[in-house]
C-alpha atoms as one frame of an Amber mdcrd trajectory, in Angstrom:
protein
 -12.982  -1.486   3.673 -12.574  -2.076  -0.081 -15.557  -0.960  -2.080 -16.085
  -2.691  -5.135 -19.151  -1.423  -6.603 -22.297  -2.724  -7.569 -23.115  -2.871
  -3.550 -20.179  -5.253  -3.092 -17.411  -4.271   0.103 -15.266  -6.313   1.554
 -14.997  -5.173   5.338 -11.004  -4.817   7.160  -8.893  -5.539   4.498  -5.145
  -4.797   4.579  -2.877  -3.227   1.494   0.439  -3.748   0.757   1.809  -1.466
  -1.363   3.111  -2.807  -4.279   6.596  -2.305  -5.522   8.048  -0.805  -2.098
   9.412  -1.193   1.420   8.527   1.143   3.960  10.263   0.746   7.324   8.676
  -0.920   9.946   7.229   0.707  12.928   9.314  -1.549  15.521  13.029  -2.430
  15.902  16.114  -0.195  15.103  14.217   2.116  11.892  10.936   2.349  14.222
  11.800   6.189  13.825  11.390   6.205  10.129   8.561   3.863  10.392   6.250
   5.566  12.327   7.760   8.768   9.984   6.069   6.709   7.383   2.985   5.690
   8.644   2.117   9.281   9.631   3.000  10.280   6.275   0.442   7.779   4.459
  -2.142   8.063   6.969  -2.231  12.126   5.988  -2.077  11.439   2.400  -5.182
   8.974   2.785  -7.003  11.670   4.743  -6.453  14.297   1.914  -8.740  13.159
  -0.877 -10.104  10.445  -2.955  -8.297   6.977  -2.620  -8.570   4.273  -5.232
  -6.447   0.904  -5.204  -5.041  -0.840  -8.474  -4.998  -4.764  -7.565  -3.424
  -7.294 -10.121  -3.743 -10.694  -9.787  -0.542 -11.282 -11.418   0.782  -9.056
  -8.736   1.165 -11.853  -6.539   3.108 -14.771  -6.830  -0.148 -17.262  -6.218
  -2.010 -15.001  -8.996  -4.837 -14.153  -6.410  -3.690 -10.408  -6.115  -2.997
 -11.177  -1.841   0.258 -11.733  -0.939   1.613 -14.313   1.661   0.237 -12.648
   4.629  -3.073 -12.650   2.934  -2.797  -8.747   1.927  -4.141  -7.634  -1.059
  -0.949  -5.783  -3.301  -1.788  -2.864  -4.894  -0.768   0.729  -6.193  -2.877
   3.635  -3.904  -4.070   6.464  -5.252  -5.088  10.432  -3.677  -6.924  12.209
  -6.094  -4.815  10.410  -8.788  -1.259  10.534  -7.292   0.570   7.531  -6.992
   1.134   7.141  -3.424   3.513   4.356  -3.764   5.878   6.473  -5.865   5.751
   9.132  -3.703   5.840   7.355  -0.348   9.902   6.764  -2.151  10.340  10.100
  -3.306   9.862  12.075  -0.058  12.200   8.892   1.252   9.430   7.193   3.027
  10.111   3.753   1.325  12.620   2.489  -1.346  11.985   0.073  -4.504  11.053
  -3.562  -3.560  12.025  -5.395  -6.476  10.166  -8.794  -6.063   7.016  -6.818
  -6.696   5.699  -6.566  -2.777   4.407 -10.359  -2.243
């Protein structure tokens, strides 16, 4: 759920992480995938998460991608989680942006 103050949440929505690709948790990487998803799951659980969305983010300036994700950088207590999820080799640089 994405609280966005003043008594406003919008229930079940879905990030993509901006800037990166994470392996997927099926076919031949489903190894580092599910590597990956454990990771991020932990580092969710560990503090305070906030998400940057940009409009101009997304190709159709709405900040959701084509699957209807919102794109944004995640934060734990102030940590990009999107840089790290590529340093500890969880992800690698997307360049189109992550639409």
């Amino acid at each position: 759920d994405l609280n966005l103050g003043l008594g406003v949440i919008l229930n079940d929505q879905h990030i993509r992480l901006y800037g990166i690709d994470a392996w997927e948790v099926t076919g031949k990487d489903k190894e580092k995938g599910l590597a990956a998803k454990k990771y991020l799951n932990e580092r969710l659980a560990e503090g305070k998460v906030e998400i940057e969305i940009r409009p101009e983010w997304s190709k159709n300036s709405t900040g959701r991608g084509k699957y209807g994700r919102w794109i944004g950088i995640v934060y734990v207590d102030g940590m990009d989680i999107n840089v790290e999820m590529m340093e500890k080799g969880h992800a690698v640089k997307y360049e189109e942006g992550g639409a």
